[in-house]
C-alpha positions in Angstrom: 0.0 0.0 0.0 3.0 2.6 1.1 4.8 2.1 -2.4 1.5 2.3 -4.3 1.2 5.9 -2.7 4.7 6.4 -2.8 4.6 5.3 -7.0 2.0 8.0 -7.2 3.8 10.9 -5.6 5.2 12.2 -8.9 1.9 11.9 -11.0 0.4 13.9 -7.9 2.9 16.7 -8.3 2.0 17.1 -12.2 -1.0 17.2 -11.9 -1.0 20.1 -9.6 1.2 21.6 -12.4 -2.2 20.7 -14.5 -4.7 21.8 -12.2 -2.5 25.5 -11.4 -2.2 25.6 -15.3 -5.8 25.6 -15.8 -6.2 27.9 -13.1 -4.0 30.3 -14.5 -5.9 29.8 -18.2 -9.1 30.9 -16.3 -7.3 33.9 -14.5 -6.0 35.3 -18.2 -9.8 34.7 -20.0 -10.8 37.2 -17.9 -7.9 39.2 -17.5 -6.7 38.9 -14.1 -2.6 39.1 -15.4 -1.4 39.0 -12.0 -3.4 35.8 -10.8 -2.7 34.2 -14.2 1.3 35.1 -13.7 1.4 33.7 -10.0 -0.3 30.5 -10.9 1.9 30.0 -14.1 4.7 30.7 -11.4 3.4 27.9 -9.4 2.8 25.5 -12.1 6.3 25.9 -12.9 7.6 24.7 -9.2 5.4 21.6 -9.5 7.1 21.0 -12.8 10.4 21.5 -11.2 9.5 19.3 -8.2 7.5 16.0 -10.2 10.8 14.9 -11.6 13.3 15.6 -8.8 10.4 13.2 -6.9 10.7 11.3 -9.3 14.3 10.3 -9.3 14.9 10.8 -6.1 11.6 8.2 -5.1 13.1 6.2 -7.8 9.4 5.8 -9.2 9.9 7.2 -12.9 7.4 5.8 -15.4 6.4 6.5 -19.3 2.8 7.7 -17.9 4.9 10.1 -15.6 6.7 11.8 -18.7 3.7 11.8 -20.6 1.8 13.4 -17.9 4.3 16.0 -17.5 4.4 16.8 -20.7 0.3 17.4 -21.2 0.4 19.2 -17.9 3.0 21.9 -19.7 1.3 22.0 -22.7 -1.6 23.6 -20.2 0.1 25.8 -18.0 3.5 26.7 -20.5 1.4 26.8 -23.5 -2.5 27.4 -23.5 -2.0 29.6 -20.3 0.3 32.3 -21.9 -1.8 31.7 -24.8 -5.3 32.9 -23.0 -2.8 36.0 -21.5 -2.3 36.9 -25.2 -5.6 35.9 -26.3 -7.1 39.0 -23.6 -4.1 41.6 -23.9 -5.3 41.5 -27.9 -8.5 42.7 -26.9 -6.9 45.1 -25.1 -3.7 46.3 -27.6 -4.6 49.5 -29.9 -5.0 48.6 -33.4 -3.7 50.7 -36.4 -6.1 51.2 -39.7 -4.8 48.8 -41.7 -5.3 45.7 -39.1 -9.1 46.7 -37.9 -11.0 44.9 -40.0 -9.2 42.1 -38.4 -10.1 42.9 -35.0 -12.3 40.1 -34.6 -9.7 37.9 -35.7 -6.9 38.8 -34.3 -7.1 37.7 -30.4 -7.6 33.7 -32.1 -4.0 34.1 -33.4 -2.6 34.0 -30.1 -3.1 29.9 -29.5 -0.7 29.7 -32.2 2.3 29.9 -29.5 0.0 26.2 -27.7 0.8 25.3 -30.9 4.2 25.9 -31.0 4.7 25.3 -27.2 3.0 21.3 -27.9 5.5 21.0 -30.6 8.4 22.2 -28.4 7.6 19.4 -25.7 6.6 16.7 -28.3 10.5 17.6 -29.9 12.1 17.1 -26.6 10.6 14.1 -25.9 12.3 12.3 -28.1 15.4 14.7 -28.7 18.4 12.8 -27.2 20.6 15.9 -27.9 18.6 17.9 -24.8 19.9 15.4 -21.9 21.5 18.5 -20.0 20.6 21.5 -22.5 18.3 22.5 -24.6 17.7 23.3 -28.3 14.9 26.1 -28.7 13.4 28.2 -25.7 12.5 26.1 -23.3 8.7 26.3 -22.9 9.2 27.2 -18.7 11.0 30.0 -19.9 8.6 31.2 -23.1 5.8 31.7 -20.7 7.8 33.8 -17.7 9.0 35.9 -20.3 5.8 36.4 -21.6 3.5 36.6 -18.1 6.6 38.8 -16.7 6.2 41.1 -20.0 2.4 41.5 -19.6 2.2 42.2 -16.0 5.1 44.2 -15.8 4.8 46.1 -18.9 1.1 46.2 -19.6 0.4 50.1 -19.6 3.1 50.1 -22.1 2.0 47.1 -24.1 -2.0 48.9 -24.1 -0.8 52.5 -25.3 -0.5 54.2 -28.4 3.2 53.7 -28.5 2.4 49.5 -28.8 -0.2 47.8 -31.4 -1.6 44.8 -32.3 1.2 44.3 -35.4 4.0 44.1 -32.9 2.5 42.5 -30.8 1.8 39.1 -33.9 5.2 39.5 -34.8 6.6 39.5 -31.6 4.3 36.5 -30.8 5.7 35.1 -34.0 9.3 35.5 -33.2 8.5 33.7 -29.9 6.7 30.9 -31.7 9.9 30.4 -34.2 12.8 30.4 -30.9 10.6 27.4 -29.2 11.3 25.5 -32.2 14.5 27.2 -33.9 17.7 24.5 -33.9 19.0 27.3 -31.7 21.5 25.6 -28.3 20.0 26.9 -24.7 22.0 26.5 -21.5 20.2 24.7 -18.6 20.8 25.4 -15.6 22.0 21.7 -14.8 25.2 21.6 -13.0 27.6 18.0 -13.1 30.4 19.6 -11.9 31.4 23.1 -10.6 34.1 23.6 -13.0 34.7 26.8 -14.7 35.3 25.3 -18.3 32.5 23.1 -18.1 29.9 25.3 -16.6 31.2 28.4 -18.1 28.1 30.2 -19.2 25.9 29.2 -16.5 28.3 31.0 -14.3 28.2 34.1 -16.4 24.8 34.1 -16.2 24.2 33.9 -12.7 27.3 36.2 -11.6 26.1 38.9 -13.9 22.2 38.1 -12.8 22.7 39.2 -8.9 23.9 42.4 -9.4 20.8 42.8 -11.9 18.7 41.8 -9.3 20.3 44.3 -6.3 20.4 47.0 -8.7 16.6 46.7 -9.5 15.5 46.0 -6.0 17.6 49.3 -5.5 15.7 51.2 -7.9 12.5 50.1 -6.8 13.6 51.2 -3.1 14.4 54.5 -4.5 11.0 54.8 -6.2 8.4 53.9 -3.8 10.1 56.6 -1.8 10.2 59.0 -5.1 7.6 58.3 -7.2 7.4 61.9 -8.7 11.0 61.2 -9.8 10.0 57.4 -11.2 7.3 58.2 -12.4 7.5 56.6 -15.9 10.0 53.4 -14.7 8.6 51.8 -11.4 10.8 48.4 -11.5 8.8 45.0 -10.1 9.5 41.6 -10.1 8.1 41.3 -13.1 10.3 43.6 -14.9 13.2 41.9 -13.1 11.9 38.3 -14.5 11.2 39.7 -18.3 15.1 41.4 -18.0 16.9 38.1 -16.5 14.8 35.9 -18.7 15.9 38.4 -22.1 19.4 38.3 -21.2 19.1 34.2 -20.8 17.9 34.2 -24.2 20.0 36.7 -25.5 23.7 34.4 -23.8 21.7 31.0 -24.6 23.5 31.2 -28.0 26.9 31.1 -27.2 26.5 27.8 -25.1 28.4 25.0 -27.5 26.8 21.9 -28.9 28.5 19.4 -30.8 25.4 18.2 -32.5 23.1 20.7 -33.4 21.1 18.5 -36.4 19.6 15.1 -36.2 
């Protein structure tokens, strides 16, 4: 009885990833971007956590990865999806796009698409034991709930329209499937050599972070002065998550095609 519950542990975990996922999906239909962020946000710890079970239990199982992989086509792919879906009815549209109005907000479950495809490729991708090839979906989604709560009187203003906002969406749907090498964050030793990049990464990430936190100190106690840049987490999240992508690049793989 103790190792059927134990077996089960895992499976429990994803699903939680599921059920915060759908949560989340909610959240964004009716635009509640800040519920929809911190559920996506807690979605991603359950996915963190059902495959550390997992190995450490010693309890992995083909249902498990195929679980885990329906649960983050949920909450890494429809979720960010319904945030998009709602910020579309929200974005200004110029003259040439309005007789797509209707349309547009429907393009948005393009990046499910994208983000199913994304999993279904790394499934069976030997090449992504201990990186990745493409934007990790996790990753796709912060950067996209961080951008939308962080940045959303931006994103809803006549500087921002609907046209950037589909080719931005497009650019994001062509990096989770783009033969381009991402770093994870997977450590098997603490060499510099081996781990080179990661370590770049997370050096130059805390003094990000201190000089944000810093900024935002400064301008809850100055708003006059910050009036137009008022740093949050958010913002810290979409900057940390940009740079990721923008160093991924120069990690090394030796065998970038199949």
């Amino acid at each position: 009885m103790a190792n059927i519950i134990i077996r089960q542990i895992p499976n429990s975990i994803t699903c939680c990833n599921l059920i915060s996922g759908c949560m989340a999906t909610g959240a964004a239909f009716y635009g509640n971007y800040s519920w929809a962020f911190l559920l996506i946000v807690i979605g991603a710890v359950f996915d963190f956590f059902d495959g550390m079970s997992a190995r450490v239990l010693k309890v992995s199982s083909p249902i498990g990865k195929e679980l885990d992989s329906l649960a983050d086509v949920v909450t890494f792919g429809v979720a960010p999806s319904a945030m998009i879906f709602h910020l579309f009815h929200r974005v200004v549209y110029p003259d040439f796009m309005e007789p797509l109005r209707d349309v547009m907000p429907y393009t948005a479950f393009l990046m499910a698409a994208f983000s199913a495809l994304r999993l279904a490729k790394f499934n069976i991708d030997t090449r992504q034991t201990s990186s990745f090839i493409g934007v990790p979906t996790p990753a796709n989604t912060l950067f996209w709930a961080s951008l939308i709560v962080g940045n959303y009187g931006f994103l809803v203003s006549e500087k921002f329209n609907a046209f950037f906002l589909f080719m931005f969406m497009l650019l994001s749907c062509f990096l989770l499937v783009a033969e381009i090498p991402m770093f994870a964050l997977k450590f098997k030793n603490l060499s510099w050599q081996d781990n080179k990049i990661k370590f770049i990464f997370i050096l130059t990430c805390i003094p990000m972070i201190i000089f944000l936190s810093g900024v935002q100190l400064f301008c809850s106690h100055h708003r006059m002065v910050c009036h137009s840049f008022r740093p949050d987490f958010a913002t810290e999240n979409t900057l940390i998550l940009a740079w990721f992508l923008f160093i991924s690049p120069a990690t090394k793989h030796k065998k970038l095609y199949l």
